[in-house]
C-alpha positions, -999 to +999 in steps of 0.1 A: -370-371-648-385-353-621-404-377-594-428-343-586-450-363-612-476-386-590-475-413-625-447-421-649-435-444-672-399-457-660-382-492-666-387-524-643-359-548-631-374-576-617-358-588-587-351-624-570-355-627-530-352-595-525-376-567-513-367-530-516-374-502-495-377-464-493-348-450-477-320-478-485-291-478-505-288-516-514-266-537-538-279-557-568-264-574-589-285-577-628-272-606-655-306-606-672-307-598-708-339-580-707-332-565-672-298-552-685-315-535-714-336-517-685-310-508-664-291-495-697-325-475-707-330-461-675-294-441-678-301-429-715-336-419-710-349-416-676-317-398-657-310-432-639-345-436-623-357-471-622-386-492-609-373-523-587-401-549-580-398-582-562-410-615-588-435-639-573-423-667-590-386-671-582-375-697-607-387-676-640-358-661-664-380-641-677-412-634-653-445-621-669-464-592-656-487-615-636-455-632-620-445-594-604-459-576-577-477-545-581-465-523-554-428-519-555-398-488-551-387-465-577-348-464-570-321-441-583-287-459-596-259-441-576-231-467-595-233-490-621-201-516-626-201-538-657-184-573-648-161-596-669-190-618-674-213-592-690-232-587-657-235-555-638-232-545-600-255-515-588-260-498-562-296-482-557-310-460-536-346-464-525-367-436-532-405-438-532-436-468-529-450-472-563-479-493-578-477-506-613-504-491-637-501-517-665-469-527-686-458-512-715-455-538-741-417-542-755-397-575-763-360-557-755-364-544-717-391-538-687-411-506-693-444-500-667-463-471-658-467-468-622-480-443-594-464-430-568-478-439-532-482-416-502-481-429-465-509-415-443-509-416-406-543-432-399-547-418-363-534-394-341-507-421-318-477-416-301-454-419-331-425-409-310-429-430-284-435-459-312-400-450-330-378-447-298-389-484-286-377-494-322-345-478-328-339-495-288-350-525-298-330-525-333-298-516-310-307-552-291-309-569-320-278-558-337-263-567-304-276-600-303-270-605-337-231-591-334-237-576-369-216-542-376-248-517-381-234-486-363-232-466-391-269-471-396-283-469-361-266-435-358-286-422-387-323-435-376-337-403-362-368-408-335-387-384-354-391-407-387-413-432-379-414-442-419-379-438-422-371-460-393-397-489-401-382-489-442-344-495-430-351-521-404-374-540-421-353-543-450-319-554-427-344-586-405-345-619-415-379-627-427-399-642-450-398-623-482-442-624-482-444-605-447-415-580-460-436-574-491-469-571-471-447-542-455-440-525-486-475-524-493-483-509-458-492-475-461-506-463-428-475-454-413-484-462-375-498-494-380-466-504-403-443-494-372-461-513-346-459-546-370-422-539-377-416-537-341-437-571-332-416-590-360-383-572-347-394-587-311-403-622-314-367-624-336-350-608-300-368-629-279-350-660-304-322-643-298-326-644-259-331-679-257-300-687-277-279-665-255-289-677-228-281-717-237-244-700-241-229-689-205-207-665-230-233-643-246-254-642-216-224-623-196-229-600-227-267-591-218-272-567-192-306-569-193-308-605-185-286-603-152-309-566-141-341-585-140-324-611-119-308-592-095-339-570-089-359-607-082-334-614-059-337-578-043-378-584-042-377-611-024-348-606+003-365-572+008-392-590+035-417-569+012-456-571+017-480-593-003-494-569-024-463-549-025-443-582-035-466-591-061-466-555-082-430-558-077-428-596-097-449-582-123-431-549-132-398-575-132-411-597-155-425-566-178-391-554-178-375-588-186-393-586-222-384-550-230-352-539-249-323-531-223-319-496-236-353-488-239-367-453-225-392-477-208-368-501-193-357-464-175-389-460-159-395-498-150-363-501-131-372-465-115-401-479-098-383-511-083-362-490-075-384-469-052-403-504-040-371-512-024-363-483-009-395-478+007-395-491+047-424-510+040-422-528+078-387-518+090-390-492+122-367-482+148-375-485+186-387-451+205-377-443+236-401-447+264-383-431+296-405-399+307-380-386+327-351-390+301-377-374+270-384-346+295-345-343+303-339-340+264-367-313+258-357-292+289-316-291+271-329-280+237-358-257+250-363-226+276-399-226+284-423-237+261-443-259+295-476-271+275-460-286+239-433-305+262-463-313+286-482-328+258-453-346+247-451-364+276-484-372+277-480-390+245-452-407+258-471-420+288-503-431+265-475-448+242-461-468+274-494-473+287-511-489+258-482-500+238-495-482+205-503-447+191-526-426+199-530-411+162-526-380+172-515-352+149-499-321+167-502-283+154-474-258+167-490-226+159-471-194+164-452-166+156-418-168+137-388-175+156-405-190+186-391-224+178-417-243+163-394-265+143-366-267+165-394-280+189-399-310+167-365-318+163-361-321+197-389-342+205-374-367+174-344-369+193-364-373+228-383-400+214-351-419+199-367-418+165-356-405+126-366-372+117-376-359+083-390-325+073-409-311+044-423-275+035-448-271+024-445-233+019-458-222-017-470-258-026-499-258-054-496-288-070-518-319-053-491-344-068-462-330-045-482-349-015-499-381-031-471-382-061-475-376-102-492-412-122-466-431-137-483-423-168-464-387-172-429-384-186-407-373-151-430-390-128-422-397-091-437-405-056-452-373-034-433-358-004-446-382+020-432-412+002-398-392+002-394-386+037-401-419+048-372-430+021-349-402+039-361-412+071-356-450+060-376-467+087-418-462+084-422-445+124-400-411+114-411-380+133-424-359+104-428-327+104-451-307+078-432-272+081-458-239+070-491-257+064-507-226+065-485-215+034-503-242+008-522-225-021-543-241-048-543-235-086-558-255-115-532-287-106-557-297-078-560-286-036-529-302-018-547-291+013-571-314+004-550-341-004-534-339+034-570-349+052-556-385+041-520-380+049-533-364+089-565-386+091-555-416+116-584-439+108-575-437+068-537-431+068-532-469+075-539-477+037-523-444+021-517-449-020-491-426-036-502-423-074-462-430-090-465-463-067-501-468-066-498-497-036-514-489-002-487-481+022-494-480+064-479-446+076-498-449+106-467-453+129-457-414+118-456-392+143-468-360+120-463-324+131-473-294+116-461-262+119-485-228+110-478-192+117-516-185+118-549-212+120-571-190+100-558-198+066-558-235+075-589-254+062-616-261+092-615-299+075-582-299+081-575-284+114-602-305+128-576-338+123-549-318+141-543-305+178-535-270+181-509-260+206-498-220+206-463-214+210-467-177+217-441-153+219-417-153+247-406-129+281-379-103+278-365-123+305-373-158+285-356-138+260-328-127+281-328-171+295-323-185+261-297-159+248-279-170+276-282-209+272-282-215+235-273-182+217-248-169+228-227-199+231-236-212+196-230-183+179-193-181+196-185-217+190-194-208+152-170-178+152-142-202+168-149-179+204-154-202+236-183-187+247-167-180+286-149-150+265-177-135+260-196-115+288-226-096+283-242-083+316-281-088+319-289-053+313-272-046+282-285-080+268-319-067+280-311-033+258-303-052+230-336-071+230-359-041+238-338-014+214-323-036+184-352-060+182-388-062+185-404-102+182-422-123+194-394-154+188-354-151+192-347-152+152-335-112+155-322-119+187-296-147+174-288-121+146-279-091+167-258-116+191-239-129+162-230-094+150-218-087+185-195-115+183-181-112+148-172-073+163-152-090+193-137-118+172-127-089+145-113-069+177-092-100+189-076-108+154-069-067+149-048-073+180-027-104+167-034-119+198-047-159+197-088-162+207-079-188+232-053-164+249-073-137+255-091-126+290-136-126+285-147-092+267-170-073+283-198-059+266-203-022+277-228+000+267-208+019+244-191-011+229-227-023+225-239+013+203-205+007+188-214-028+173-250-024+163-254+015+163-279+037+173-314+020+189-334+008+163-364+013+187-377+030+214-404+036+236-416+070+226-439+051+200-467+047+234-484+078+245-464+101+262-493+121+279-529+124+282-546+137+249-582+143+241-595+116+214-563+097+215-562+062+230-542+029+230-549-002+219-533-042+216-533-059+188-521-094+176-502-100+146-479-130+131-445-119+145-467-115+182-485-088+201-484-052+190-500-017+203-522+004+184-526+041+183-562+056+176-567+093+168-597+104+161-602+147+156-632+169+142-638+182+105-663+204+087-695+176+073-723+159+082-718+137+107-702+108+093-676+089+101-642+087+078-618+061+079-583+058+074-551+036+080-560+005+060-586-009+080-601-043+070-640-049+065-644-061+100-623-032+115-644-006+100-676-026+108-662-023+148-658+014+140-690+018+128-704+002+161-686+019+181-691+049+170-731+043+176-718+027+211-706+064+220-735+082+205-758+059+227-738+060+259-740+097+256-778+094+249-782+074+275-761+104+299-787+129+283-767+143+265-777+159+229-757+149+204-774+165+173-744+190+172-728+164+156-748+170+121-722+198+114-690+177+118-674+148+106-651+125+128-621+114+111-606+079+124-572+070+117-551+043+133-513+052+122-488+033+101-511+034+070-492+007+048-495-022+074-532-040+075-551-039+103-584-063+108-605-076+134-631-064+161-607-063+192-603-026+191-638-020+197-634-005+233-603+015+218-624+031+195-650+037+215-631+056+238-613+078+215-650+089+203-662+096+236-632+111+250-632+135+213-672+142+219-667+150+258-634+169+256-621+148+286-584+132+278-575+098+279-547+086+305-516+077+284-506+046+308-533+029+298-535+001+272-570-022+266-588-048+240-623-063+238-647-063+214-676-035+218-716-043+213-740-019+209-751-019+239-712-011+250-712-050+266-673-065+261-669-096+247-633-115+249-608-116+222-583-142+215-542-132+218-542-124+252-507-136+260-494-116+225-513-091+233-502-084+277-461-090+266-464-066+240-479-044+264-448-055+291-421-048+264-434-014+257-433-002+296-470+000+296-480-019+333-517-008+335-540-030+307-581-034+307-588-067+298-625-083+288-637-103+322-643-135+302-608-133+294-596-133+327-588-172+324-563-169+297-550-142+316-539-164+346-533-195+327-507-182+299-492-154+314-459-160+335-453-150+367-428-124+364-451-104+338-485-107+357-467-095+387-453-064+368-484-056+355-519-041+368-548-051+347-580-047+352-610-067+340-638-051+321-672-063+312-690-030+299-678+003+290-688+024+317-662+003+343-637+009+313-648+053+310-641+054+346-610+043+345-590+054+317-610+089+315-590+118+331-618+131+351-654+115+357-680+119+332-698+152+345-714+183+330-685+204+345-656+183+336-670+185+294-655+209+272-672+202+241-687+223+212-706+194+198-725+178+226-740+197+253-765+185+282-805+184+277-819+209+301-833+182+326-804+159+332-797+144+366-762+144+355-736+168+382 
């Protein structure tokens, strides 16, 4: 008989104190006359399909149709045994919820017609979520029960909520009413949410009977977790508020089921409430001289960050308390910005913990995901002060320049709390959602760059530039740390290696070009991998062996030819050539502007990748010339037939910014006048129309990148003369002639070849009006 059909005639057993379900495979036993003669119908006629309903009135022999419930399950017989008293013991399987029609009438055996019911899910709810808690919960009970049910937890499959609901209602103790008013639930959700109340109030009776037995309470994990976490809680010396949240999620977890997914996440968050230094902090040193002692060790140089330090230190000692300052080390790779922090952690006696923030989109990765997501945990900040394990860590925020946003929220936004010291005393992380005081962190931040850095932002921080260093800075620290760290690491006491001044020197002007030591350390450790490779080639032991001398041909042995040179500066006085500085994240840099006639109209072209406000500096100087000539008397309408093309070399790098202004001006002017620029000079400034310079930032970048190309003569802008004598170190400014420029006739007069006189111009473009007091 195929069950396809929604109604059907089939015969009825009528069963005693005992409800059916879908999805069971139950025992019966039938001794019934009448309900024999069904049973013995249904496997002649109806392919051993039969219609099992529970009687309302227990005591009847035979019940009438008003004494049997409607809704009941059509069943298949899987195995029918006839007994020696006449009786027979089936088993059924449960198949579908049914409602009697009306009865068809016969005096030998039960025959109904009844239709088929379908479960319905009445709203969209976490059905998953719903059936996991269950088949946890079930696991308890069967636990607490000490019932042998293996066989059927392993079949309940989280994904068959219906499935799940049948089998467990139908193995609970309960009144036989409530499991028929399950039967007769067809809303699938809401019969899963009962199933699971009824399932926990019998648990909870369960509890409480294990627990008046010492026996079966040993046997309840869950009972001696929740205890020990109370215990945790309150030797923990944890907050108020802190305390409180932590009682609650204890006694939440107390009434779930111990292998619950959401006993998982409970014990999760206690267990990040007690790892949290919620008060515990270690003392700092307060000893000037010894933090300055520590900072000189781990650092050459460097005066104004280990200045500042102790200048914290004193306002700490002073006052007894922070100052809620947040530092910004901004500079150039390799310079030491991190290494900087590390050492003032270890000046200052204190833990230090570390976080990039290179690459980070997502706002949770500071303030932490909401418990209410699957995988939820506490932000970075929350971390580090667990890794740190007291709550006055220095902390350092590595590449804050490096955060990015996306549809997940700003984190750059998120960090005016973290770096804010009149909110940061009542920080909430969303997985904890407590306020935390993480006002004792000392916070650094490290940035190659300010200008990606939000103005917000960078207004809670103080910005101290770690520029690049010296070639004899350079030369200082190879000495002191490199060199000896990278021969320790190769098993090399660093006494056996010797490495005169002037080849070191070599190696940092023709193997690297930086503004930090990162290329440096690289080029030093190849050197002594070569010398350690050359002592093991000879069998002969490290520690034996007299100090190896570095000479200049073992040097272009080790790390080949020069990588660079010094032929990239001018190497003689061209017309409409000139040099320029420019700063750039790795430090200072010099620029090379050409600029040469074509056939046009007078325009200007453009080339070399030049940024919007680069070609908006062109474009003024190129009016700057035109007007300075104008103002000489000289015509310039010859100009009308040719175009000037502008290019600034190494096309695939960016270039940006109005510093080159005076560069470009004097390429024009030395182009339109014929008169060559003098090679040995480099300058920067920004140009106005009126050919006034204004000052430009990266002075320091800018002068040593000058130094460490040989170039000793450098025009400077006259407001930047300050910068000049405050950054620059002795042994550079010394070396170096520069020259301070406030308009661009002081700066024509001395990088020009000859003056700027009718005789000295060889031009075909521009030629002198006939009255000009110019000789």
């Amino acid at each position: 008989m195929p069950l396809e059909k929604r109604e059907l005639t089939i015969p009825l057993i009528p069963l005693r104190e005992l409800v059916t379900f879908p999805s069971t495979i139950i025992p019966i036993l039938v001794g019934r006359e009448k309900s024999i003669n069904s049973l013995r119908l249904a496997a002649e006629e109806y392919n051993n399909y039969i219609f099992l309903s529970v009687q309302k009135n227990q005591l009847s022999d035979v019940p009438e149709p008003m004494e049997i419930y409607d809704v009941g399950v059509i069943a298949r017989v899987e195995k029918s045994v006839e007994q020696n008293n006449g009786s027979f013991r089936v088993i059924i399987q449960g198949l579908e919820r049914a409602r009697i029609l009306h009865f068809v009438e016969s005096s030998k055996h039960y025959l109904v017609e009844v239709k088929v019911l379908e479960d319905f899910l009445g709203e969209q709810r976490d059905v998953f979520e719903l059936s996991k808690n269950l088949i946890a919960l079930f696991e308890e009970y069967v636990s607490l029960r000490k019932v042998k049910l293996h066989g059927i937890i392993a079949k309940l499959e989280a994904n068959k909520l219906s499935e799940i609901s049948d089998i467990i209602i139908s193995v609970v103790s309960v009144p036989l009413k409530l499991k028929q008013s399950m039967l007769e639930e067809l809303d699938v959700y809401k019969r899963g949410v009962k199933v699971f109340n009824l399932l926990k109030k019998e648990v909870f009776k369960l509890r409480a009977n294990s627990r008046t037995d010492p026996h079966r309470a040993k046997e309840n994990p869950q009972e001696s977790d929740v205890e020990d976490y109370r215990r945790k809680l309150h030797a923990a010396k944890l907050p108020a508020h802190v305390l409180k949240r932590g009682e609650e999620e204890v006694d939440r977890l107390g009434m779930m089921p111990p292998f619950s997914a959401e006993g998982t996440v409970s014990r999760y968050f206690l267990d990040w409430i007690l790892a949290i230094p919620w008060k515990k902090e270690k003392r700092e040193n307060k000893d000037i001289k010894q933090a300055a002692r520590v900072l000189d060790e781990d650092h050459y140089g460097l005066e104004k960050p280990k200045d500042r330090i102790l200048d914290y230190l004193a306002v700490r000692q002073m006052s007894g308390r922070s100052s809620g300052e947040i530092l910004c080390f901004v500079g150039p790779p390799g310079v030491g910005k991190s290494s900087l922090s590390r050492s003032i952690a270890r000046a200052l006696d204190r833990e230090f913990t570390r976080v990039s923030l290179g690459g980070v989109k997502d706002e949770a990765e500071i303030r932490g995901h909401r418990r209410t997501y699957i995988g939820s945990y506490p932000g970075q900040i929350i971390k580090g002060l667990k890794k740190a394990g007291v709550r006055n860590p220095v902390f350092l925020l590595d590449e804050i320049d490096k955060l990015s946003s996306d549809f997940r929220g700003d984190p750059a936004s998120a960090l005016l709390e973290v770096l804010d010291p009149e909110q940061n005393h009542e920080f909430v992380d969303h997985y904890l959602d407590l306020e935390i005081d993480i006002s004792k962190v000392f916070f650094i931040t490290t940035a190659n760059s300010v200008e990606p850095i939000p103005p917000a932002l960078m207004d809670r921080m103080e910005i101290i530039e770690l520029p690049g260093y010296t070639e004899r800075e350079k030369c200082e620290i190879a000495r002191r740390y490199l060199i000896p760290k990278q021969a320790r690491k190769a098993g090399l006491e660093p006494e056996r290696i010797d490495i005169p001044d002037d080849l070191l020197l070599a190696v940092i002007n023709d193997y690297t070009r930086e503004a930090g030591v990162r290329n440096l350390e690289r080029q030093v450790a190849m050197i002594i991998r070569k010398v350690v490779r050359e002592v093991v080639e000879k069998k002969h032991a490290a520690k034996d062996q007299a100090a190896v001398k570095i000479t200049r041909e073992k040097l272009e042995r080790f790390l080949g030819v020069p990588r660079f040179s010094h032929t990239r500066k001018l190497q003689q006085n061209e017309v409409g050539v000139a040099m320029g500085l420019a700063w750039t994240v790795t430090g200072g840099d010099i620029l090379i502007i050409e600029a040469r006639f074509l056939k046009g109209k007078g325009e200007l072209i453009l080339t070399g990748r030049l940024g919007e406000i680069m070609k908006e500096s062109s474009s003024t100087a190129f009016s700057c010339a035109k007007l300075k000539l104008f103002e000489l008397d000289f015509d310039t309408d010859g100009l009308e037939k040719y175009n000037i093309h502008l290019h600034i070399p190494e096309g695939a790098v960016p270039k940006e910014g109005p510093s080159a202004g005076i560069t470009l001006t004097v390429a024009m002017i030395s182009l339109l006048t014929g008169i060559p620029v003098r090679s040995e000079f480099a300058m920067t400034g920004e140009i106005t129309l009126r050919g006034q310079i204004l000052q430009v930032g990266g002075i320091k970048e800018k002068v040593l990148a000058a130094h460490r190309y040989g170039i000793r003569h450098v025009l400077l802008p006259r407001e930047n003369e300050k910068d000049f004598r405050e950054d620059i170190p002795d042994d550079v400014r010394n070396d170096m002639k520069i020259y301070f420029v406030q308009s661009i006739s002081e700066v024509l007069e001395l990088v020009l070849e000859k003056p700027l006189k009718i005789k000295n111009i060889s031009s075909k473009v521009i030629k002198p009006f006939l009255e000009t007091n110019l000789q």
